[in-house]
Every structure is written in structure tokens, then in C-alpha cells.
C-alpha positions as CSV (number, residue, x, y, z in Angstrom):
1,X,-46.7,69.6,-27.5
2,X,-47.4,73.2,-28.0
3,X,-51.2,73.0,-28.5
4,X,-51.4,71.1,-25.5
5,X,-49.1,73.9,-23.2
6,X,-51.6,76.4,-24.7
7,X,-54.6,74.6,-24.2
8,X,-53.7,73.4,-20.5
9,X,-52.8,77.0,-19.9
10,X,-56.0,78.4,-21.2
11,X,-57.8,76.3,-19.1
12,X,-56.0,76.7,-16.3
13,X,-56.6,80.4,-16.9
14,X,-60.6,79.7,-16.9
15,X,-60.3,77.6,-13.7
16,X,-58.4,80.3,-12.0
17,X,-61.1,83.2,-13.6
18,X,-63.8,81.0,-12.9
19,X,-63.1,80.6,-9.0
20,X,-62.6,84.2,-8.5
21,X,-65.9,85.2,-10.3
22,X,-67.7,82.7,-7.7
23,X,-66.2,84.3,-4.8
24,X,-67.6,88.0,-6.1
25,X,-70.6,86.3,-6.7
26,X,-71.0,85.2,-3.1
27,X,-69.9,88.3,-1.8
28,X,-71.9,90.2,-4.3
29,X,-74.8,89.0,-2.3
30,X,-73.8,90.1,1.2
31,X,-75.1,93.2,2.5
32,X,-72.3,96.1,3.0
33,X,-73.5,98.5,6.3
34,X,-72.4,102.1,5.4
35,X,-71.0,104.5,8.0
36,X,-72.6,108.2,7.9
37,X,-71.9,111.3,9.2
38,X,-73.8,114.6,9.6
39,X,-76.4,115.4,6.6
40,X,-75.5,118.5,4.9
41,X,-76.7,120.4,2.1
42,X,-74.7,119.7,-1.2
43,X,-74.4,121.0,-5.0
44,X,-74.4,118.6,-7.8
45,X,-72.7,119.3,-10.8
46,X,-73.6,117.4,-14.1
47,X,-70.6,117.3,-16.6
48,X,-71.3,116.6,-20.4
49,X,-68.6,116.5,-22.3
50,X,-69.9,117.0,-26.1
51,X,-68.7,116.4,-29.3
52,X,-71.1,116.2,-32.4
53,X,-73.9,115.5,-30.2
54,X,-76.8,117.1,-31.2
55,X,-78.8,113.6,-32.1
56,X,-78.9,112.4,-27.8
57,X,-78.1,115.9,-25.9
58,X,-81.9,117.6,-26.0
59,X,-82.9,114.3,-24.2
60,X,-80.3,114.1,-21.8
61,X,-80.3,117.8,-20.4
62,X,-84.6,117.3,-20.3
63,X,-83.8,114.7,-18.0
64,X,-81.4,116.0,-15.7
65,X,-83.6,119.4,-16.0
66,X,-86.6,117.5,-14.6
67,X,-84.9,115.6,-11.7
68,X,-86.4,116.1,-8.3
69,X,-83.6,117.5,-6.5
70,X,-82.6,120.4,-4.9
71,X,-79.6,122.1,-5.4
72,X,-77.9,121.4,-9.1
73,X,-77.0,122.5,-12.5
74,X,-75.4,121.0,-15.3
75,X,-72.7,122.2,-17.0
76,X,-72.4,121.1,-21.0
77,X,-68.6,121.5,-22.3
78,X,-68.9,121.5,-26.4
79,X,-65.5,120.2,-27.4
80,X,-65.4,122.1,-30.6
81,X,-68.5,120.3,-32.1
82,X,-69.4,121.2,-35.6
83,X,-73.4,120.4,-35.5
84,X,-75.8,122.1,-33.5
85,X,-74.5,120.6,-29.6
86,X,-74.1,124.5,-28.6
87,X,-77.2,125.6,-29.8
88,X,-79.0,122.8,-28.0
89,X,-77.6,123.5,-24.6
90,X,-78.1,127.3,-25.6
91,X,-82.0,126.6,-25.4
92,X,-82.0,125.1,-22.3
93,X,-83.3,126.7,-19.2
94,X,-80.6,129.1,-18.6
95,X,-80.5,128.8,-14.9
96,X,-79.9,124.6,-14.8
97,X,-77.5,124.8,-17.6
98,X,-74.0,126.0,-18.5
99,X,-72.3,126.0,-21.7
100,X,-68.8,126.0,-21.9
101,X,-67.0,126.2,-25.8
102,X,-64.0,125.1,-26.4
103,X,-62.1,125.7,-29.8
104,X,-59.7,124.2,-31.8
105,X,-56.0,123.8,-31.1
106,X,-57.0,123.6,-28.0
107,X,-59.8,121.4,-28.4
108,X,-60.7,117.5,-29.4
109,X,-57.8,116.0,-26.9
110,X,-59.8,113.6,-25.3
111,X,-62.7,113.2,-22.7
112,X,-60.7,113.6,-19.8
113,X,-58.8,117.5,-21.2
114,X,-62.9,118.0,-21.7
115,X,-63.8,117.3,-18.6
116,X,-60.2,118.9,-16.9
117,X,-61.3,122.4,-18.6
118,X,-64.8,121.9,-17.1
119,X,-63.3,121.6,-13.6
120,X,-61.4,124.9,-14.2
121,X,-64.2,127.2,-15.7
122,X,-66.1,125.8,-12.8
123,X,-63.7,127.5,-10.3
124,X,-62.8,130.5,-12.7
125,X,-66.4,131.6,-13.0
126,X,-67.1,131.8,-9.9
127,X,-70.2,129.4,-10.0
128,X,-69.0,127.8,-7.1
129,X,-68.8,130.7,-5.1
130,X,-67.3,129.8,-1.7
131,X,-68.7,126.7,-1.6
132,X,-66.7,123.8,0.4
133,X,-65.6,120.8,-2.2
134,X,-66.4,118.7,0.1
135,X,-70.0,119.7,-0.5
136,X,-69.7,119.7,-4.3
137,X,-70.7,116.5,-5.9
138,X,-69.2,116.3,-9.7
139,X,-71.8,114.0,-12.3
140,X,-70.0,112.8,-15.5
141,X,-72.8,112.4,-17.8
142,X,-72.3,110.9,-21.3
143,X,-74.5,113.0,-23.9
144,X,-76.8,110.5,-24.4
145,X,-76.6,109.5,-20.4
146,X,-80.5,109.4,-19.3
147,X,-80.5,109.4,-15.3
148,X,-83.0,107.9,-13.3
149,X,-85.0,110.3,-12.0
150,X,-84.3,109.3,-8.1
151,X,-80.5,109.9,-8.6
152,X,-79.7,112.4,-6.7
153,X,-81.6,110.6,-3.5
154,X,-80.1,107.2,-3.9
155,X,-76.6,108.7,-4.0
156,X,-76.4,111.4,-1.5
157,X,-76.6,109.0,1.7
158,X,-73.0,107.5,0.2
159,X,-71.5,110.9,0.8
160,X,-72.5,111.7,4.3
161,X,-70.0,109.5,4.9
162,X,-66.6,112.1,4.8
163,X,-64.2,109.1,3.5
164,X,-66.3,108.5,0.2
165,X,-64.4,110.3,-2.6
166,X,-66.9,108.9,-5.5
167,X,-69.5,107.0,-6.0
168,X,-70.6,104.7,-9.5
169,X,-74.2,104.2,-10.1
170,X,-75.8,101.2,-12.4
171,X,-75.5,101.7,-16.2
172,X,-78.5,100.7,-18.8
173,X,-79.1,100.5,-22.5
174,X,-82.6,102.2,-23.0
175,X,-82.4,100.6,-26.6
176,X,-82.0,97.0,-25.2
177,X,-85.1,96.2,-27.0
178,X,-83.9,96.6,-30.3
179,X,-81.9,93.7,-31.0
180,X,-80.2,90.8,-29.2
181,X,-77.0,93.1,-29.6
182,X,-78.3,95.4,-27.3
183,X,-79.6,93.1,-25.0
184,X,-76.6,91.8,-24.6
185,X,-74.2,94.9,-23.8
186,X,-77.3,95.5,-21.4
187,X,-77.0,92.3,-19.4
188,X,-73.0,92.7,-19.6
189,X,-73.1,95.7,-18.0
190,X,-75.9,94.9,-15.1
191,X,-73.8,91.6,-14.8
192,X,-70.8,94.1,-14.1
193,X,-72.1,96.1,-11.8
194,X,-74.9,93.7,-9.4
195,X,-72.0,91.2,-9.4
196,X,-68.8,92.5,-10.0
197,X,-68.9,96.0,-8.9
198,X,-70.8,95.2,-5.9
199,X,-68.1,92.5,-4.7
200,X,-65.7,94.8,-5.3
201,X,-67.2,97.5,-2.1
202,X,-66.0,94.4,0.2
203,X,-62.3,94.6,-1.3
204,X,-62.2,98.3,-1.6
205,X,-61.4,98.3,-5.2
206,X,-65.0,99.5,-6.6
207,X,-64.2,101.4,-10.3
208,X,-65.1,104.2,-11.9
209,X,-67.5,104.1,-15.2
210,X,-67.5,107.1,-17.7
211,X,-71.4,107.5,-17.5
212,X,-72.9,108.1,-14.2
213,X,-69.5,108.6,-11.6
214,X,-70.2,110.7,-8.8
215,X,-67.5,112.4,-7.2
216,X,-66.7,114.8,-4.1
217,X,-64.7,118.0,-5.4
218,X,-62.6,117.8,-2.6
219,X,-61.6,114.3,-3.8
220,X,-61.0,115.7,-7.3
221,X,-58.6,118.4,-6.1
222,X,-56.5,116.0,-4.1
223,X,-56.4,114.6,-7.8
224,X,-54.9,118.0,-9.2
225,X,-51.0,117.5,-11.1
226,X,-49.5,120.4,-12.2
227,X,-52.4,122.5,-12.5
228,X,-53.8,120.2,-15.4
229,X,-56.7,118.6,-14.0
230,X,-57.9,115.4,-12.3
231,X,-58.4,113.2,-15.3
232,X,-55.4,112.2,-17.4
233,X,-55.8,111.6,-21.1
234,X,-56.1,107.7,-20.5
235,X,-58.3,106.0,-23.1
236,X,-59.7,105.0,-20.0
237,X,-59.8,108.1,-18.0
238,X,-62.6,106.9,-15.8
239,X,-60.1,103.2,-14.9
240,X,-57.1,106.1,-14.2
241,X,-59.2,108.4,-11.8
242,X,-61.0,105.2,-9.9
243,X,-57.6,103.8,-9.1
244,X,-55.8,107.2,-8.4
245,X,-58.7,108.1,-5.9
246,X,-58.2,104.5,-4.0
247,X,-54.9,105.7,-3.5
248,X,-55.3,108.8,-2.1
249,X,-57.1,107.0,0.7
250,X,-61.0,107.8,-0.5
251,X,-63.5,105.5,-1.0
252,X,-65.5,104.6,-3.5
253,X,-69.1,103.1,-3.9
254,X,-71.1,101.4,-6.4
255,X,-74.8,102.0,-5.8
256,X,-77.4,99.7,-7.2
257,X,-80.8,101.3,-6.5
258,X,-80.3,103.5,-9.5
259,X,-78.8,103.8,-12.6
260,X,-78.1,105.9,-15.8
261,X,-78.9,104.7,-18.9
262,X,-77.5,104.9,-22.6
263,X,-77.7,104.1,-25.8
264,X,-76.3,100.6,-27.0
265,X,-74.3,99.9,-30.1
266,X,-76.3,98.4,-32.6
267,X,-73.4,97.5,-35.3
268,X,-70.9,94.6,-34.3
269,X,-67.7,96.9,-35.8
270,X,-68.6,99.6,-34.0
271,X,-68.7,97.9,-31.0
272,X,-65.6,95.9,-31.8
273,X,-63.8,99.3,-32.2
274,X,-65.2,100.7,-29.2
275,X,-63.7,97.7,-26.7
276,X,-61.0,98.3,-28.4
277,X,-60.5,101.7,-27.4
278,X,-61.7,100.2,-23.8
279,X,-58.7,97.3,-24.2
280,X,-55.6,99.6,-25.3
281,X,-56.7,101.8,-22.1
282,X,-56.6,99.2,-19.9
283,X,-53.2,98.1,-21.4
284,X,-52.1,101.6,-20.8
285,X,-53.1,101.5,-16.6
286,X,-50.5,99.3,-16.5
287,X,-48.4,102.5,-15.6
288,X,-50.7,102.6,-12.4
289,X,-49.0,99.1,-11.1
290,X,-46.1,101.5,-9.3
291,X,-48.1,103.7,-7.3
292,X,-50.6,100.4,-6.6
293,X,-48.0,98.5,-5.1
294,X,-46.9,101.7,-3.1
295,X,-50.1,103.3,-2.0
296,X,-53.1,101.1,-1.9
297,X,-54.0,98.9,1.1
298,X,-53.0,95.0,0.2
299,X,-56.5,93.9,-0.3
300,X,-57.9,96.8,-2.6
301,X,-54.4,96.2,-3.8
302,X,-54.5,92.5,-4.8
303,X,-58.0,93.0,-6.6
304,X,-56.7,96.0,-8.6
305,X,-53.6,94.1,-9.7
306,X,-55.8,91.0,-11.0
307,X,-58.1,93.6,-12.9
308,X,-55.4,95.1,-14.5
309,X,-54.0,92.3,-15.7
310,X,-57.3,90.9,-17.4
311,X,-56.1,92.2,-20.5
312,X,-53.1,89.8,-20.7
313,X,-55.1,87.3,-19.8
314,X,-58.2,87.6,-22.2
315,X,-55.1,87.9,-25.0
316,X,-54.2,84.2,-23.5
317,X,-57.8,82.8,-23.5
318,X,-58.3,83.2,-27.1
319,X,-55.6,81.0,-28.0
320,X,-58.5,78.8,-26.0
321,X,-60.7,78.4,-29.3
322,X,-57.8,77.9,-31.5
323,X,-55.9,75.2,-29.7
324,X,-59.3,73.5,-29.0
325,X,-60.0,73.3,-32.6
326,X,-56.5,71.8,-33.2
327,X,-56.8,69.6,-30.2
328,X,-60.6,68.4,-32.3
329,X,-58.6,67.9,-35.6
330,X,-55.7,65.9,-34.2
331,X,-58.6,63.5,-32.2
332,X,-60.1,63.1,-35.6
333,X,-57.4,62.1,-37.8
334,X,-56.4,59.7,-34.9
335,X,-60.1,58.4,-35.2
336,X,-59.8,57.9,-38.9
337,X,-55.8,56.2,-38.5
338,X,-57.5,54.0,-35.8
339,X,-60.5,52.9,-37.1
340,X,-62.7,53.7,-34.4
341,X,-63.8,56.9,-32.4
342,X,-61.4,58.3,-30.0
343,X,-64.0,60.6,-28.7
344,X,-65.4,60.4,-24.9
345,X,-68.2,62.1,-23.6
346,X,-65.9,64.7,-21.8
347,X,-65.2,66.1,-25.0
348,X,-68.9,67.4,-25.0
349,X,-69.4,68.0,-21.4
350,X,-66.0,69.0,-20.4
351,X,-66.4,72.5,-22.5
352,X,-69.8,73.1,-21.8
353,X,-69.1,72.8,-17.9
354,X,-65.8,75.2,-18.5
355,X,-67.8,77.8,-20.7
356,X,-71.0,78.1,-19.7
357,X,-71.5,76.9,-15.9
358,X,-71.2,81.1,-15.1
359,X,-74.3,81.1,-17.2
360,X,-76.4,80.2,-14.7
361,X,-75.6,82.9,-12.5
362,X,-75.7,85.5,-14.8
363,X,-79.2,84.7,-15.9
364,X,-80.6,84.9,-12.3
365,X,-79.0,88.1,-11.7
366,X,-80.3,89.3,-14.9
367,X,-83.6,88.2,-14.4
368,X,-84.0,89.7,-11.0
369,X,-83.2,93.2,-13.4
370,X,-85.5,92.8,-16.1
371,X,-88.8,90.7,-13.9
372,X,-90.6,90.9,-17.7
373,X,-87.7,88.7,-19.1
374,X,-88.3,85.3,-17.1
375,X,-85.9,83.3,-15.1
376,X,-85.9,80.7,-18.3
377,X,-85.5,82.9,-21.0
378,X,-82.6,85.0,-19.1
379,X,-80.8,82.0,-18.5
380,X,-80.6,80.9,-22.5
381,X,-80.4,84.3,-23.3
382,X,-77.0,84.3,-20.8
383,X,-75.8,81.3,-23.1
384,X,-75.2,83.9,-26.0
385,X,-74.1,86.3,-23.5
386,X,-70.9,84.0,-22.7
387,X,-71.0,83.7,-26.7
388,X,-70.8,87.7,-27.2
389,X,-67.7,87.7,-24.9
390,X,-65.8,86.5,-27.4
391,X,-65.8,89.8,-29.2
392,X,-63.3,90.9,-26.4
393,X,-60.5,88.3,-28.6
394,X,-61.1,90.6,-31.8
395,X,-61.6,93.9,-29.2
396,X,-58.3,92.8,-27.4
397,X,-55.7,91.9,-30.3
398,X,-56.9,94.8,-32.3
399,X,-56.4,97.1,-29.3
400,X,-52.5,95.8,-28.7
401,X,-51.9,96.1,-31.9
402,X,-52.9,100.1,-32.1
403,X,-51.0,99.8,-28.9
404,X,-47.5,98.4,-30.1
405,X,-47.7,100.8,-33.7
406,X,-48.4,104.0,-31.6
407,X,-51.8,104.8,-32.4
408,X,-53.5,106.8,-30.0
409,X,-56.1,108.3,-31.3
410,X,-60.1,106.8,-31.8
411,X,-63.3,108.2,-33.4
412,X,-66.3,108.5,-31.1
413,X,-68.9,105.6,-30.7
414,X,-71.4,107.4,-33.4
415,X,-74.8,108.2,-32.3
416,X,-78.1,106.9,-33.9
């Protein structure tokens, strides 16, 4: 009785997940007209926040160095690093980048305090000058972030409109050659963004990322609680800030004619660990439900809510597997007490239909991202992909249970 509640449920849970990632497929493909106001002149700001970076930096602050554009520096905040991070941004060209040192105490408390005492030496140092933060677009860059070198022109237009508070671009893995691993985080994350990301502009609910989040000053400093900074110190300060900017009535955009690139996990542990990390954030945003309910308009609303809750319900998918297996056993033994197969054809078709029907979508979208891959070869290759989600069931119980013993705290993704 209770393996067939919990299979029922799961499926019911699929069916349910399943309808909802048609819809933002359809609406992915739509066109979105954007309003625009007056052109002006703007300053971007790349943030870095660094700690033990020194393998993926020097290539990072080259690129952002060499972009096309204007008006910009970068700004590299060294988070009490212990290898040579300071001395890399040191030799860069003076006049595109800053170095900021921070120092133990105060140090190593997260991305988000990083990238809350880059705000503030911003303003204290008078590199801004009197510039209007409404014309002051803040980058986060991860250190080994590589940024397409038209950047800066595909995201400006988002900002002549005055209600856009940020803007997310695409994210890459330049190593998605070197392994199916990588390929895989590669597709997940284009399949994120072309699809999900892209629906999400229609609801109003489009999120941040950590790598490659563009955002108006002036949206930051509406942001700004007790003097501490925009960012909170989230696991998933980038989920915190996306929401928290909805609700002060910006909006945000997802652009997909460009994209940042990064370097994919190439060890299945570490990148168990690192969803983890990803999960037990998104379990803490459940703090954010209040201020949803309160503050955001009922559709951006409704969409937020259901992403929030996708933790609770990847936890209840996973008993999928399990009571399947059970569900297998018990059909055999009644096989074998029988005499004869109790097995239909639904048995086979049934979970193929649920699991892997989404496949077929994901591979075009894919394909239409990598052209050298082939339609054919993207669509078995998004097969696995539906596969390699079920790291999120190791990712997700590990991360509630850091979650319910009080541990807070997580090592860096290492850098190769």
C-alpha cells in the first residue's frame, strides 16, 4: 500500500513537472518585444570575487581586458587568498583593473560579504565619482568566467529600458569537450537558460546566475539593509538577490545572444558536492516565501513559489526509482507464484514515455547551440542528460541533511 502511495505520487509529481516544462517550452519560443528609453552612456563594472584562484584568473581578466567596449573596469576582490590571485590582478593593466584585499577575520564569509565589500570600496574610493547608479552596470564574474567578447553590446539595449534592475546572460562550459561529464553540465545549463530562463521573461520571474548577472547600481542600492550590502550570505546569494530585486518592482532579463563561459566539473563528487551546496540554498530561500506572497505581482509570484519548492519535490521524485524497483520485484515474485508473466508492455513503455519524452526537446534546443553536434546525436546524447539528473537525488538529500545538522559552511568547487 505504501509503495504504491509513493509511486502514484511520484508520478503524479512527473505529470504535474512535466506539463509545466511544456508550457515554458512553448513560451520559450515566443518572441518578447522590449520597451527602451533614451540611450545613455553607462560604466560597467566587472566583480571577481577570488579565493585561491590563481589557476583561471590571468585568463579571465585577459578577456574582460580585451572586450570591445567603451567605458569599464574590473574590479578583482582577493578574499584572503593564500596563492598568487593578488599578484595576478597586480600585473594587470592598471587602468582596467582594481584590486581590492581583504584579510582574515574579516575575510572567507562567503561570495555574497565578497562581493558586499566590493560594492562599498566602490563608493569609498571614489571610483565612481558622481556617477548616477542608474548608469552604473555591476558584472559578477566567477574567476574562471570567460565573457563573450560582444557582451557588453548584447546587454546594454536591456537597460535603456529604466525598469530593468538586472539582467542574466547565457552560461557555457569552455571544457565541454573533455568528457561526457562536461558536456552534460553544458547542455544543462543551455537547456536552463534557452528554455527555462527565457519562459520565465513572460512570467516576470527571470533568475539570477552567479556568473555573468548584470545589474543597475541603482537597483543594488534599493537592495542596501543595514548598511551591509545587497547580497545576503545565502548559499545561493545570486537565487536571494534575483527574487529580492522582483520585489522591489525591477525587472529582470535573461539574454540569449551571449554568454559567459566556465569551467565544468570534471569529477562526479565534486559536482555532487557542489549541487549540494546549490540544494541547501535553495532550501534556505524558503525564508523569501513571506515577502513573495507580499510584494511580488501574482504571476511572477506563482512561478517563484513553484521554483522554490523544486527542492521538496526533487526529494519526492527520488523515492520514484526506489518504489519502482519494489513495484518490479513484487510483479516478479507474483510472476514466479503464478506461473506465468504478469508483465505488460506498459511496464516498458510506460517509463520511457514518463522519463525521457522531455528528451526530445532538449536535444533540438541543444542542437540549435552546438550546430557541429547534429540533431541525432544531441537527441541521444539528451537521453543521458535525463540520466545525469539523477545526481540532483544524491545532491538533494545530502544537502538537507547539512541543512537539518547545522552545517553551513562548503569548500570551493576546486579549479583544474
Amino acid at each position: 500500500m505504501i509503495t504504491e502511495v509513493l509511486l502514484w505520487s511520484s508520478i503524479a509529481i512527473i505529470v504535474m513537472a512535466g506539463c509545466y516544462n511544456s508550457t515554458l517550452f512553448i513560451l520559450s519560443r515566443q518572441r518578447v518585444r522590449r520597451d527602451r528609453g533614451p540611450r545613455a552612456e553607462r560604466l560597467y563594472i566587472f566583480l571577481l570575487a577570488c579565493l585561491n584562484e590563481e589557476k583561471v584568473l590571468g585568463e579571465s581578466l585577459a578577456r574582460i581586458t580585451s572586450l570591445p567596449a567603451g567605458n569599464f573596469m574590473a574590479l578583482v576582490i582577493d578574499d584572503a587568498s593564500d596563492d598568487r590571485t593578488a599578484d595576478i590582478a597586480r600585473s594587470a593593466d592598471p587602468d582596467q583593473v582594481k584590486l581590492l584585499q581583504r584579510h582574515l577575520p574579516d575575510a572567507r564569509k562567503g561570495k555574497g560579504a565578497a562581493l558586499n565589500a566590493g560594492i562599498r570600496h566602490l563608493r569609498e574610493s571614489g571610483i565612481l565619482a558622481d556617477r548616477d547608479p542608474a548608469d552604473v552596470i555591476v558584472c559578477v564574474v566567477d574567476a574562471d568566467g570567460r565573457l563573450d567578447p560582444h557582451i557588453v553590446q548584447a546587454v546594454d539595449p536591456y537597460f535603456d529600458d529604466p525598469r530593468t534592475g538586472a539582467t542574466q546572460v547565457g552560461v557555457r562550459m569552455y571544457n565541454r569537450h573533455q568528457g561526457v561529464l562536461a558536456r552534460l553540465q553544458d547542455m544543462e545549463f543551455v537547456i536552463y537558460g534557452d528554455i527555462f530562463q527565457t519562459a520565465r521573461r513572460y512570467f516576470g520571474s527571470v533568475g539570477m546566475g552567479g556568473n555573468g548577472q548584470f545589474m543597475r547600481l541603482a537597483a543594488l542600492d534599493t537592495l542596501m539593509k543595514d548598511g551591509n550590502g545587497p547580497w545576503s550570505d545565502s548559499l545561493t546569494e545570486d537565487l536571494d538577490l534575483g527574487v529580492r530585486l522582483i520585489a522591489r518592482g525591477w525587472t529582470n532579463h535573461h539574454c540569449t545572444t551571449a554568454a559567459v563561459s566556465q569551467q565544468a566539473v570534471l569529477d562526479v563528487r565534486r559536482l555532487v558536492r557542489q549541487r549540494s551546496r546549490w540544494f541547501q540554498g535553495h532550501l534556505q530561500s524558503a525564508g523569501l516565501v513571506p515577502m513573495i506572497l507580499r510584494e511580488v505581482p501574482t504571476k511572477a509570484a506563482v512561478d517563484l513559489l513553484y521554483h522554490l519548492s523544486s527542492p521538496v519535490l526533487i526529494l519526492l521524485t527520488s523515492l520514484l526509482p526506489l518504489s519502482f524497483v519494489v513495484a518490479v520485484g513484487g510483479t516478479v515474485v507474483g510472476s514466479v507464484e503464478a506461473g506465468r508473466p504478469l508483465v505488460s508492455p506498459m511496464w516498458i513503455i510506460g517509463p520511457y514515455v514518463l522519463s525521457f519524452t522531455a528528451a526530445y526537446a532538449y536535444g533540438w534546443v541543444y542542437s540549435r547551440r552546438e550546430r557541429g553536434l547534429g540533431l541525432v546525436r544531441a537527441v541521444l546524447l539528451s537521453h543521458l542528460f535525463v540520466i545525469y539528473g539523477y545526481i540532483w537525488f544524491a545532491a538533494g538529500w545530502w544537502g538537507l541533511w547539512r541543512m537539518l545538522t547545522g552545517k553551513q559552511t562548503w569548500l570551493k568547487t576546486a579549479r583544474t
